[in-house]
N, CA, C and O atoms as a CHARMM CRD file, in Angstrom:
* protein
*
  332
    1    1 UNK  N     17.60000  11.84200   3.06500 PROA 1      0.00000
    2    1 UNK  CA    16.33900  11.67000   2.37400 PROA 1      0.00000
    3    1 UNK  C     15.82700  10.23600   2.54100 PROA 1      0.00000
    4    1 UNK  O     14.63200   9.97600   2.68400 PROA 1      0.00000
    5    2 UNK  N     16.81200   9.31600   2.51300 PROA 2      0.00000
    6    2 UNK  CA    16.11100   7.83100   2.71800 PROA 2      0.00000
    7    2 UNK  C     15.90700   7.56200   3.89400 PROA 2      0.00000
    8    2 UNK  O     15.17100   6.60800   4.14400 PROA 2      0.00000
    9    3 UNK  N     16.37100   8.15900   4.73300 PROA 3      0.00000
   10    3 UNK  CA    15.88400   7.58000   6.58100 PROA 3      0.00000
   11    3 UNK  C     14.35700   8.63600   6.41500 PROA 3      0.00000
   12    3 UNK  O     13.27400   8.05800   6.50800 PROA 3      0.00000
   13    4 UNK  N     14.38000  10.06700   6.18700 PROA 4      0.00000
   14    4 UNK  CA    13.08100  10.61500   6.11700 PROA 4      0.00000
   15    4 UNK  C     12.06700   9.79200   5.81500 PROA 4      0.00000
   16    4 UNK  O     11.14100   9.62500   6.60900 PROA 4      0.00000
   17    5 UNK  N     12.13700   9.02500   4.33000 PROA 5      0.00000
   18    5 UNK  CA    11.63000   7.94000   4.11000 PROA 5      0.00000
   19    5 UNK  C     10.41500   7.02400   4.36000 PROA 5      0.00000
   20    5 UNK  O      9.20200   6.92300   4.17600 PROA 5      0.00000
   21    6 UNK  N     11.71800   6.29600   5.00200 PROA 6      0.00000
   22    6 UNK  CA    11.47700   5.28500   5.94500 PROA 6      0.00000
   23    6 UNK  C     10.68600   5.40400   6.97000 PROA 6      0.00000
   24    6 UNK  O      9.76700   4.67500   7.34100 PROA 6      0.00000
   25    7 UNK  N     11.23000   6.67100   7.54000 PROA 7      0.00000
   26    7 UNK  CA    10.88300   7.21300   8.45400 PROA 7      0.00000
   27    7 UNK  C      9.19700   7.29800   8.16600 PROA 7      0.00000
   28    7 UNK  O      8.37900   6.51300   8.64500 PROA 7      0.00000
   29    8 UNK  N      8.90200   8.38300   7.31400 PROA 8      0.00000
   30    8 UNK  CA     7.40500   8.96200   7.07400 PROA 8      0.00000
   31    8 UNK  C      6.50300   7.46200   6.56400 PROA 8      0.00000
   32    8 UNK  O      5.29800   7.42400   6.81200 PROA 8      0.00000
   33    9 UNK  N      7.03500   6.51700   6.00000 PROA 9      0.00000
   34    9 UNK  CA     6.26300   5.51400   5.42900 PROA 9      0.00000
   35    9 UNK  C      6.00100   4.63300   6.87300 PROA 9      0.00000
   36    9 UNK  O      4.84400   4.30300   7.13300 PROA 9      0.00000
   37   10 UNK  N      6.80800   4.36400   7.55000 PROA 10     0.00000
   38   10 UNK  CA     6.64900   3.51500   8.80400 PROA 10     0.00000
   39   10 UNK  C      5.14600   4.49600   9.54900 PROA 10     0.00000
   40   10 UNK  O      3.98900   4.13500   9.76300 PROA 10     0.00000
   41   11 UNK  N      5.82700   5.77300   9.76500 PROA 11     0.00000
   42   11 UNK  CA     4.63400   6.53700  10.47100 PROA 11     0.00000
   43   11 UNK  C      3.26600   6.58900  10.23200 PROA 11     0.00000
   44   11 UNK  O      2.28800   6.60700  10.97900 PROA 11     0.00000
   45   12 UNK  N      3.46200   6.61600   8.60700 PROA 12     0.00000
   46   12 UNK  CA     2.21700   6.88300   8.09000 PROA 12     0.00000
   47   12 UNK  C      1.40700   4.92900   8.07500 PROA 12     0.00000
   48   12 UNK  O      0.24400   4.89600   8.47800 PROA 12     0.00000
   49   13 UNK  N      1.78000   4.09100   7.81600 PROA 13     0.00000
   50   13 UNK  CA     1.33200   2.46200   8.30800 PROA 13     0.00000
   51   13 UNK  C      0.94200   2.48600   9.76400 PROA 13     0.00000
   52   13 UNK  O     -0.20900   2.10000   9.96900 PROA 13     0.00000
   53   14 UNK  N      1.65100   2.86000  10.84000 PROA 14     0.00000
   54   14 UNK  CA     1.49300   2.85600  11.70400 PROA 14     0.00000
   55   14 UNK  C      0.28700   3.71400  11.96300 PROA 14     0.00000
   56   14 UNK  O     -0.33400   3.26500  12.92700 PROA 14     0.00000
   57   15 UNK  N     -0.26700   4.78900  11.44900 PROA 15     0.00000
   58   15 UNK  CA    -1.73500   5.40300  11.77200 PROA 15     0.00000
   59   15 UNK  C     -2.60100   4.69800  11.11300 PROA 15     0.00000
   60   15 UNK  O     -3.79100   4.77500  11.41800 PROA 15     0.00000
   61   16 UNK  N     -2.02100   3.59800   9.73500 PROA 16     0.00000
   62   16 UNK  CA    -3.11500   3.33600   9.52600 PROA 16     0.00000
   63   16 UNK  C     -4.05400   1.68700  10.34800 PROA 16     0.00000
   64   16 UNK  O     -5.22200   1.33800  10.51700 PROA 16     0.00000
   65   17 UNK  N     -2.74900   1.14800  10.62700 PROA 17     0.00000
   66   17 UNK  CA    -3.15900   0.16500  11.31400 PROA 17     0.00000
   67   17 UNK  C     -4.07800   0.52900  12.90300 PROA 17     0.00000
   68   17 UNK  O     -5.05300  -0.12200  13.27700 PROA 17     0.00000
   69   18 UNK  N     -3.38000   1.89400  13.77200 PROA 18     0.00000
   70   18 UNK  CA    -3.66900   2.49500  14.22700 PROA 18     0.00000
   71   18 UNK  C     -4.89500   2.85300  14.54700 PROA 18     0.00000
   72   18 UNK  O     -5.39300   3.02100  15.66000 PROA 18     0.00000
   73   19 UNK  N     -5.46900   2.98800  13.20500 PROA 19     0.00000
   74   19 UNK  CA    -6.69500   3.78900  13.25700 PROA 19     0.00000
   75   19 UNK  C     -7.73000   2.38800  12.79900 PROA 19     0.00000
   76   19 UNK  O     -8.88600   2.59500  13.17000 PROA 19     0.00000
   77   20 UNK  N     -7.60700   1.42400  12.29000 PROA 20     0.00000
   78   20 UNK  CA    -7.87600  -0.02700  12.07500 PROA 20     0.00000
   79   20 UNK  C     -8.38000  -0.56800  13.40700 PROA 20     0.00000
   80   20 UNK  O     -9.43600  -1.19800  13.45600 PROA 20     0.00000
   81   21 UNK  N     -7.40200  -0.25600  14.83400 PROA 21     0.00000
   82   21 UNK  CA    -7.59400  -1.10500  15.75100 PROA 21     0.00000
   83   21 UNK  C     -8.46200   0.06400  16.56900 PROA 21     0.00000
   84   21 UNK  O     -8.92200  -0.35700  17.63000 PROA 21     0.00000
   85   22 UNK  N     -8.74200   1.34500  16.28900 PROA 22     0.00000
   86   22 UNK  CA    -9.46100   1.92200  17.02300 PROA 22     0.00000
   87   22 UNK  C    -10.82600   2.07000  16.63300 PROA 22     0.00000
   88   22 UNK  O    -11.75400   2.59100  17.25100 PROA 22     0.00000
   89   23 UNK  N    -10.80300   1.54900  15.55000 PROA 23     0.00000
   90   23 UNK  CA   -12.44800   1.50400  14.81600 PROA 23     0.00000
   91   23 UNK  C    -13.51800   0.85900  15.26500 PROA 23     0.00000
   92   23 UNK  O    -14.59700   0.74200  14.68400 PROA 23     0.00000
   93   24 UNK  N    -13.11000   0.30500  16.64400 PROA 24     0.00000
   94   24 UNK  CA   -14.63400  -0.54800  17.23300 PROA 24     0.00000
   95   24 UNK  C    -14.85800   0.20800  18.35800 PROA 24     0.00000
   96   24 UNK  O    -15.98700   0.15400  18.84600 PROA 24     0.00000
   97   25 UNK  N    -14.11900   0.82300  18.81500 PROA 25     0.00000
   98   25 UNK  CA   -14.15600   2.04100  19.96400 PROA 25     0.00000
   99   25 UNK  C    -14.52700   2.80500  19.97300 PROA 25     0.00000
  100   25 UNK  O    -15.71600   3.02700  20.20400 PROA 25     0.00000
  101   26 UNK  N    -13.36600   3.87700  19.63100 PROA 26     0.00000
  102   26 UNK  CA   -13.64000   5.39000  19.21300 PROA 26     0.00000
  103   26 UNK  C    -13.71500   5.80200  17.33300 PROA 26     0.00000
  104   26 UNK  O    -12.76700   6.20900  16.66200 PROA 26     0.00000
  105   27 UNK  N    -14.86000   5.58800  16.94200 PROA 27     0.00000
  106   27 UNK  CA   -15.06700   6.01500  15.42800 PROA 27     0.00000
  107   27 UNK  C    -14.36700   7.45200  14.64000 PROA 27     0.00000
  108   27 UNK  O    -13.93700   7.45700  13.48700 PROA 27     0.00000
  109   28 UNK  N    -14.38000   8.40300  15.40000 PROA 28     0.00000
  110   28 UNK  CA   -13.97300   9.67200  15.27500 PROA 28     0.00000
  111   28 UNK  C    -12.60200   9.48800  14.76300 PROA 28     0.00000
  112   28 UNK  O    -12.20200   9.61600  13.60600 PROA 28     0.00000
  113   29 UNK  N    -11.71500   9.04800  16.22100 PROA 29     0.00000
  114   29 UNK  CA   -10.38300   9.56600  16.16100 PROA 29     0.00000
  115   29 UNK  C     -9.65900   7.79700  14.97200 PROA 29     0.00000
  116   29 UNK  O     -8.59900   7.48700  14.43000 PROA 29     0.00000
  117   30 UNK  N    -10.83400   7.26500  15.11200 PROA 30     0.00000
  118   30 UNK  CA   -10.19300   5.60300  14.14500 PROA 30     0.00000
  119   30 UNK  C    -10.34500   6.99000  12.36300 PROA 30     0.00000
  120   30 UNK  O     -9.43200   7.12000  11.54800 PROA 30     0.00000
  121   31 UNK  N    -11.24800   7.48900  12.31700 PROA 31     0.00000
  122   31 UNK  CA   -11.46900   8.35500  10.87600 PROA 31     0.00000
  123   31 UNK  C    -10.28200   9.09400  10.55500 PROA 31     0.00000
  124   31 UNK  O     -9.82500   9.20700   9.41700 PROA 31     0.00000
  125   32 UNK  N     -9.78200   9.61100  11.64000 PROA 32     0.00000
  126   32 UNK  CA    -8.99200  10.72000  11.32000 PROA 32     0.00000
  127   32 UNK  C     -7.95500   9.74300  11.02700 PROA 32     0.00000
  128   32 UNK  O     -7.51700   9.64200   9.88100 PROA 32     0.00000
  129   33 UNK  N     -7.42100   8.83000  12.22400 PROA 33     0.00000
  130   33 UNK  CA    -6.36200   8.22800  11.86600 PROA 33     0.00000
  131   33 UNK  C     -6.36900   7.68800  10.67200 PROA 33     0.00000
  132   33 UNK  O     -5.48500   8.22800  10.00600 PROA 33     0.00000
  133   34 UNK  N     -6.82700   7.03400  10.18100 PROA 34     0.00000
  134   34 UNK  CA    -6.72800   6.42700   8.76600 PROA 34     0.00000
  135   34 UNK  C     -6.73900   7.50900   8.02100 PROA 34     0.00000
  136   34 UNK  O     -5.91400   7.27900   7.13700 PROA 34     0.00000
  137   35 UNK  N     -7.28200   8.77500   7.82000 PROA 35     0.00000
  138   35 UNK  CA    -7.27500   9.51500   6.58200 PROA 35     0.00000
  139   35 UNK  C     -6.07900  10.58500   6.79900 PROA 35     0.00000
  140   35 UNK  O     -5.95900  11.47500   5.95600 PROA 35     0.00000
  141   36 UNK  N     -5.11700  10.52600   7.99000 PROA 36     0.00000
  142   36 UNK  CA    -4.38900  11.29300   8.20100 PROA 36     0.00000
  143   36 UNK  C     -3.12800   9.78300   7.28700 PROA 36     0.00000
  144   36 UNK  O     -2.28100  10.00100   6.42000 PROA 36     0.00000
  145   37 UNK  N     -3.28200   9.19300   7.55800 PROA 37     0.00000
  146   37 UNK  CA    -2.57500   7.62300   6.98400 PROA 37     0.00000
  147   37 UNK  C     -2.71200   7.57300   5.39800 PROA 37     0.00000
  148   37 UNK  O     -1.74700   7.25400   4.70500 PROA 37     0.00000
  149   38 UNK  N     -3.48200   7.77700   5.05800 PROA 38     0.00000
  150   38 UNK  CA    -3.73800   7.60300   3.35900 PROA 38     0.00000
  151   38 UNK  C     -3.22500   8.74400   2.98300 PROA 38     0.00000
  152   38 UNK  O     -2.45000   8.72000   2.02700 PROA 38     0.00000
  153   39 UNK  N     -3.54400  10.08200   3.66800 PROA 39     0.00000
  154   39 UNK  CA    -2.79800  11.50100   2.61200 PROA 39     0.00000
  155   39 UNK  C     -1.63500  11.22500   3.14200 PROA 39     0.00000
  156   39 UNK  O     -0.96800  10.89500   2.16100 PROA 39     0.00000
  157   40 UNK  N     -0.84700  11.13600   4.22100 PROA 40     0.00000
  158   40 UNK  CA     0.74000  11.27200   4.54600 PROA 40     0.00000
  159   40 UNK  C      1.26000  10.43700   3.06500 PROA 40     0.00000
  160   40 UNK  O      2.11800  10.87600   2.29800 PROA 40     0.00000
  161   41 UNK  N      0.39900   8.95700   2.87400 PROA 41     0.00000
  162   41 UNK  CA     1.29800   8.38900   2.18000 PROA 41     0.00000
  163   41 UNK  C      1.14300   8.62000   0.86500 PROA 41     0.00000
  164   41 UNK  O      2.18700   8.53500   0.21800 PROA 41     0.00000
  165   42 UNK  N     -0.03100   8.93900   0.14800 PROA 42     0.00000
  166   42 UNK  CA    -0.13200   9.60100  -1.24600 PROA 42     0.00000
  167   42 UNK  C     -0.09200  10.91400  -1.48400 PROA 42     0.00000
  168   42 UNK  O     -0.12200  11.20900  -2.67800 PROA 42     0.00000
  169   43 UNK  N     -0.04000  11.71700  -0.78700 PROA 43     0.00000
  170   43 UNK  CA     0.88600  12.94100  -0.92600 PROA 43     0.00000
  171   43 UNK  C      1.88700  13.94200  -0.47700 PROA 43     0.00000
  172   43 UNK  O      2.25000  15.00900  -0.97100 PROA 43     0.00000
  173   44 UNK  N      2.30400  13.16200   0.83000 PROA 44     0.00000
  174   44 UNK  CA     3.56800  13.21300   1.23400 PROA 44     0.00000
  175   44 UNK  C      4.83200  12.12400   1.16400 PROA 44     0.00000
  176   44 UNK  O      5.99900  12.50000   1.05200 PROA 44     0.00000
  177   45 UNK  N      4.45900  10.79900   1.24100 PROA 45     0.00000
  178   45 UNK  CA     5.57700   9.96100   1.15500 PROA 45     0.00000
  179   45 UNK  C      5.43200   9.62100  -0.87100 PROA 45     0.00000
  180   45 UNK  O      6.58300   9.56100  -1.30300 PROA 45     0.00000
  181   46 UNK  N      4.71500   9.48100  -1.66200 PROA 46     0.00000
  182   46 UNK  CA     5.00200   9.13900  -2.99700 PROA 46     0.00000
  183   46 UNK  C      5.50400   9.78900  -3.86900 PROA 46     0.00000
  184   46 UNK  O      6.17600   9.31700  -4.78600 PROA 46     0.00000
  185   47 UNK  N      5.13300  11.45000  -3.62800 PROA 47     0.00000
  186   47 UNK  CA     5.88000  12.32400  -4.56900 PROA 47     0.00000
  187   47 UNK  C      7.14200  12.60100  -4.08400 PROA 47     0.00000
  188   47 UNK  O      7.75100  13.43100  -4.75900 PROA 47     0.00000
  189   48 UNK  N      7.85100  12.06600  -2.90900 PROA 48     0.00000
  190   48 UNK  CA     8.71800  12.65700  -2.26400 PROA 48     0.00000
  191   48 UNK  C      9.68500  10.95900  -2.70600 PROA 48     0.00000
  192   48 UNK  O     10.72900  11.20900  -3.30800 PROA 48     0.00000
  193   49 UNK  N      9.51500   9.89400  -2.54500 PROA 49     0.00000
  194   49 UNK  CA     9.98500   8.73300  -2.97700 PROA 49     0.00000
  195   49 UNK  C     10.35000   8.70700  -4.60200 PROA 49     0.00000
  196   49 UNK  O     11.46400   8.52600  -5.09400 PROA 49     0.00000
  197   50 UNK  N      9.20900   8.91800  -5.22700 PROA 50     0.00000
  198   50 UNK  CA     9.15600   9.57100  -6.89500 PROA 50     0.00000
  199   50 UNK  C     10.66700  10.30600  -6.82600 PROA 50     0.00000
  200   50 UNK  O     11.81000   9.88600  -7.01000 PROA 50     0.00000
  201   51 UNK  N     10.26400  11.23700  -6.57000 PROA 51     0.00000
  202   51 UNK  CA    11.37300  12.53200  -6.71500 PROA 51     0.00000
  203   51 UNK  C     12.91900  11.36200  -6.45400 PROA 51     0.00000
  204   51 UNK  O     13.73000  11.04100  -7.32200 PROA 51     0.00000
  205   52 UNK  N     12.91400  11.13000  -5.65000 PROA 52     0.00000
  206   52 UNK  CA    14.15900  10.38000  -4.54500 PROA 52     0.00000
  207   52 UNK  C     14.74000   9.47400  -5.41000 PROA 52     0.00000
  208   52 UNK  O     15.96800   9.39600  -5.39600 PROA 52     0.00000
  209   53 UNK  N     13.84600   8.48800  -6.46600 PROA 53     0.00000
  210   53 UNK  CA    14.33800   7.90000  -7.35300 PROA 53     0.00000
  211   53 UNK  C     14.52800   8.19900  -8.86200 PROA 53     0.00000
  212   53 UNK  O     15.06600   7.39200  -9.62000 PROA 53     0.00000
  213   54 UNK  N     14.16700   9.11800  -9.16000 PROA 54     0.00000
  214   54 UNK  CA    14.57200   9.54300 -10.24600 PROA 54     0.00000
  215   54 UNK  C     15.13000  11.23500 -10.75200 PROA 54     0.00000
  216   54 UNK  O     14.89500  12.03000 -11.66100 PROA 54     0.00000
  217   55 UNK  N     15.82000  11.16700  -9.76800 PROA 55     0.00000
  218   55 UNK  CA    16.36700  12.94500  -9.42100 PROA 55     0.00000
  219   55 UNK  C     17.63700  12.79100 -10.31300 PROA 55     0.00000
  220   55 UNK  O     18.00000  13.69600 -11.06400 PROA 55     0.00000
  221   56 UNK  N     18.33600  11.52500 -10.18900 PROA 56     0.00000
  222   56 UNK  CA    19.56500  11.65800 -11.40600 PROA 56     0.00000
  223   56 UNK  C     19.36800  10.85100 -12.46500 PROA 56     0.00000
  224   56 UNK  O     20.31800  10.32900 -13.04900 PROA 56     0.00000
  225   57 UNK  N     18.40400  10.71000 -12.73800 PROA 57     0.00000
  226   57 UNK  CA    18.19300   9.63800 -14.28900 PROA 57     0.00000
  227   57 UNK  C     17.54300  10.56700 -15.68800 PROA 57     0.00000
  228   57 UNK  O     16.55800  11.28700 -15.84900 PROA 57     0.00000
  229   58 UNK  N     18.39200  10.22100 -16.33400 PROA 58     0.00000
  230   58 UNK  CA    17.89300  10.87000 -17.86800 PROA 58     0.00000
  231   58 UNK  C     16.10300  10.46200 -18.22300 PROA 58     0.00000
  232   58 UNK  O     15.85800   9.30700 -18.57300 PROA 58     0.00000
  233   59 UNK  N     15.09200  11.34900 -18.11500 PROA 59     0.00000
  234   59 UNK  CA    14.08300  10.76700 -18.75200 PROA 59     0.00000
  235   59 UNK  C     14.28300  10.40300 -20.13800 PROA 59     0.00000
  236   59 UNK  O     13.54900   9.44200 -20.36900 PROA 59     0.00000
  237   60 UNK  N     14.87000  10.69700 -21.05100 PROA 60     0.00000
  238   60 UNK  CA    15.43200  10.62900 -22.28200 PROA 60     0.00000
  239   60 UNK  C     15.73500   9.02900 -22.80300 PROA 60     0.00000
  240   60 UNK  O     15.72300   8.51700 -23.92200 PROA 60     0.00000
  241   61 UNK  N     15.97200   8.57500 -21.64200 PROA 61     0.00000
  242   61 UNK  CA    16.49200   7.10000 -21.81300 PROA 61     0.00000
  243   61 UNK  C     15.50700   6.07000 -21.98600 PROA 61     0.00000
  244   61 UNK  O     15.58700   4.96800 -22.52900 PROA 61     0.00000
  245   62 UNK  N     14.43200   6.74100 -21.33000 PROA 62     0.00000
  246   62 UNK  CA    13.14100   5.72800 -21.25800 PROA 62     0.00000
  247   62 UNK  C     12.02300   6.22900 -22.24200 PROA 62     0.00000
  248   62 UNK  O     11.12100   5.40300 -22.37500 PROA 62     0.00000
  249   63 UNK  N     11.89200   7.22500 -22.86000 PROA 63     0.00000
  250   63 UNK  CA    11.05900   7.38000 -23.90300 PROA 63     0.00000
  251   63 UNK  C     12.07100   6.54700 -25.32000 PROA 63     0.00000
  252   63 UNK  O     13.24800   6.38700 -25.64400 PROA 63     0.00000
  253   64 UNK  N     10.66300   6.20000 -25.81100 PROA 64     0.00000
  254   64 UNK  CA    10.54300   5.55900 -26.71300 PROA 64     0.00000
  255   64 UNK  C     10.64500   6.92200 -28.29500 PROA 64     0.00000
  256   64 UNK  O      9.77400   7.71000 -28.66700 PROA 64     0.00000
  257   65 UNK  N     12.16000   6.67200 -28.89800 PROA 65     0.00000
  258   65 UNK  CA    12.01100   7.65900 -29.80900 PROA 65     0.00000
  259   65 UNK  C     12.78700   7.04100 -31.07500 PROA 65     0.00000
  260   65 UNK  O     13.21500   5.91800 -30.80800 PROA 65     0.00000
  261   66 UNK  N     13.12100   7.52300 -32.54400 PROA 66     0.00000
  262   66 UNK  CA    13.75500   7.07400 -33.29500 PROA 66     0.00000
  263   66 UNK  C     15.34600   6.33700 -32.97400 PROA 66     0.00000
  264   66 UNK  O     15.53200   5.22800 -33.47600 PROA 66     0.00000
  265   67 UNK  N     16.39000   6.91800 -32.20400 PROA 67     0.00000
  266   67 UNK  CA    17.30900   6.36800 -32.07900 PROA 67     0.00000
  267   67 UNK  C     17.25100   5.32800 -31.09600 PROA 67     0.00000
  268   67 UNK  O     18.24300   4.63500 -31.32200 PROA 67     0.00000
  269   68 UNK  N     16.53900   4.78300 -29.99900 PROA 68     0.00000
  270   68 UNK  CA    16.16600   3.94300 -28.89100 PROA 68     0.00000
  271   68 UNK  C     15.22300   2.45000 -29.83500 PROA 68     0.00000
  272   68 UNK  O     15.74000   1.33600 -29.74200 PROA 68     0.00000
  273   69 UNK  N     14.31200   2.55900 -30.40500 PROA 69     0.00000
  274   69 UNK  CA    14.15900   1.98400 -31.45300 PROA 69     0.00000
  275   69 UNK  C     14.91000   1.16200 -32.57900 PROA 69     0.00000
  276   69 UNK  O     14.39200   0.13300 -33.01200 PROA 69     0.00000
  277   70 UNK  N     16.18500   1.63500 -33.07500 PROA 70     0.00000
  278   70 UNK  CA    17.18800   1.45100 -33.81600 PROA 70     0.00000
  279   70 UNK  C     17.82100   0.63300 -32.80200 PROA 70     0.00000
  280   70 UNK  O     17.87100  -0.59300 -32.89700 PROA 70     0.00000
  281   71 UNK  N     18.39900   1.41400 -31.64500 PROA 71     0.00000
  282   71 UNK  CA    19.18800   0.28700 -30.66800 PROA 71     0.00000
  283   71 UNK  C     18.90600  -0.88900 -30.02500 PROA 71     0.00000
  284   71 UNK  O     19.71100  -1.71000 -29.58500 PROA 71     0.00000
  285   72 UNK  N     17.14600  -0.92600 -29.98900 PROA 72     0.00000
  286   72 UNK  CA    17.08400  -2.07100 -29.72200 PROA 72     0.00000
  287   72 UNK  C     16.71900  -2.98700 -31.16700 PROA 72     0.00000
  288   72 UNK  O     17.23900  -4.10300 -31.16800 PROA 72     0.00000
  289   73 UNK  N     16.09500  -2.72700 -32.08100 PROA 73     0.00000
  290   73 UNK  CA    16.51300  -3.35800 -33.43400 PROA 73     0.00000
  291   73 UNK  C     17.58000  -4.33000 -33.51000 PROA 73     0.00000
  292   73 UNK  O     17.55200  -5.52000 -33.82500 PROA 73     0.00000
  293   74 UNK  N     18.65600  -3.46900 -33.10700 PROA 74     0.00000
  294   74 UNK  CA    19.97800  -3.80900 -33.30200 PROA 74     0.00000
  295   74 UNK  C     20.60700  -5.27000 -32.23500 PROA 74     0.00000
  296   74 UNK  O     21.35700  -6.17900 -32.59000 PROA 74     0.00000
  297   75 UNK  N     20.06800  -5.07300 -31.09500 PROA 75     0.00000
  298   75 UNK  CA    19.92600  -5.98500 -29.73300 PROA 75     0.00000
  299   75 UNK  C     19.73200  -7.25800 -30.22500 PROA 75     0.00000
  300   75 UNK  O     20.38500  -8.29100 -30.08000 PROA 75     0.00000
  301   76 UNK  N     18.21300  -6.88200 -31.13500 PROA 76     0.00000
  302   76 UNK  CA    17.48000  -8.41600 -31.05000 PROA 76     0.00000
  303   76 UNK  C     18.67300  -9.04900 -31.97500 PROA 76     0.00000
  304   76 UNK  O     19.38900 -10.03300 -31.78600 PROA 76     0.00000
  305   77 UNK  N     18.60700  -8.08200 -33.07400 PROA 77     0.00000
  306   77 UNK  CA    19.61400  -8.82700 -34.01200 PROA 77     0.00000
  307   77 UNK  C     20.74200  -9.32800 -33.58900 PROA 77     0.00000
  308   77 UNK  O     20.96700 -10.50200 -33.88700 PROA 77     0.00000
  309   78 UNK  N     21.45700  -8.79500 -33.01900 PROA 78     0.00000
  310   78 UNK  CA    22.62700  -9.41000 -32.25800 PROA 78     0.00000
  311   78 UNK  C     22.34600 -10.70500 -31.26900 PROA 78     0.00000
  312   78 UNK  O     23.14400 -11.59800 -30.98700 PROA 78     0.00000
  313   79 UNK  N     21.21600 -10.57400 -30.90300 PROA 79     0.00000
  314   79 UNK  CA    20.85300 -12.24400 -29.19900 PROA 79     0.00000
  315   79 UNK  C     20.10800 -13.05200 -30.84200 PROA 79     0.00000
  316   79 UNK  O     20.28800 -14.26500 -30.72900 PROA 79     0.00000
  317   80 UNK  N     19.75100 -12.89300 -31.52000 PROA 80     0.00000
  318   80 UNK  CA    19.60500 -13.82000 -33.04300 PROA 80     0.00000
  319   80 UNK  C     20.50100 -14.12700 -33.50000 PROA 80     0.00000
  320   80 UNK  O     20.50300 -15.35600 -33.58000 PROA 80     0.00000
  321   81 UNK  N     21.69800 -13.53500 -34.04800 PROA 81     0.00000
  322   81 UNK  CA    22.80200 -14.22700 -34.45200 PROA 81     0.00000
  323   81 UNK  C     23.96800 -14.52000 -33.94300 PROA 81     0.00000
  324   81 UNK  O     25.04500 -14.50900 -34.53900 PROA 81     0.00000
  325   82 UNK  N     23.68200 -14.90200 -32.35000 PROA 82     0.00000
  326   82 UNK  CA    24.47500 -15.25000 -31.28000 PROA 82     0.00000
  327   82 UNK  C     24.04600 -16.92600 -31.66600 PROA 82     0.00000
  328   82 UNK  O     24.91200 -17.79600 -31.76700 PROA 82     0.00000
  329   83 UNK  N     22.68600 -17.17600 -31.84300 PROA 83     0.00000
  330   83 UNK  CA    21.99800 -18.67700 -32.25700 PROA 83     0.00000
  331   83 UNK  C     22.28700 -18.99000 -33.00200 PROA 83     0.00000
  332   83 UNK  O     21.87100 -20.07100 -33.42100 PROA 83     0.00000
């Protein structure tokens, strides 16, 4: 999954620069390239990176709820009476 990656993010830069240097030339195929460059990377390489980094993490950990609240309560108080 991480060489895919790499892989699809390099590809997808590469059309867009691609299509950057063909834009004083050929207008057509400079269009496509860039808009084939912007969807690869916002809806093939971000939801697929998304996914990639948080496939084993508790969402649970990062909402903000009564017991997460308490624990950090508890934090400050403790780096306070470390002083």
């Amino acid at each position: 999954m991480k060489i895919f990656l790499y892989l699809s993010f390099f590809l997808a830069v590469i059309l867009l620069f691609f299509g950057f240097y063909l834009s004083g030339d050929d207008q057509k195929t400079a269009e496509l390239c860039l808009g084939l460059g912007v969807c690869s990377l916002f809806f093939l390489w971000m939801p697929l990176f998304i996914y990639h980094r948080w496939k084993d993490k508790k969402v649970s950990d990062y909402m903000l709820n009564k017991e997460n609240i308490i624990k950090m309560r508890e934090h400050v108080d403790e780096k306070q009476n470390k002083r």
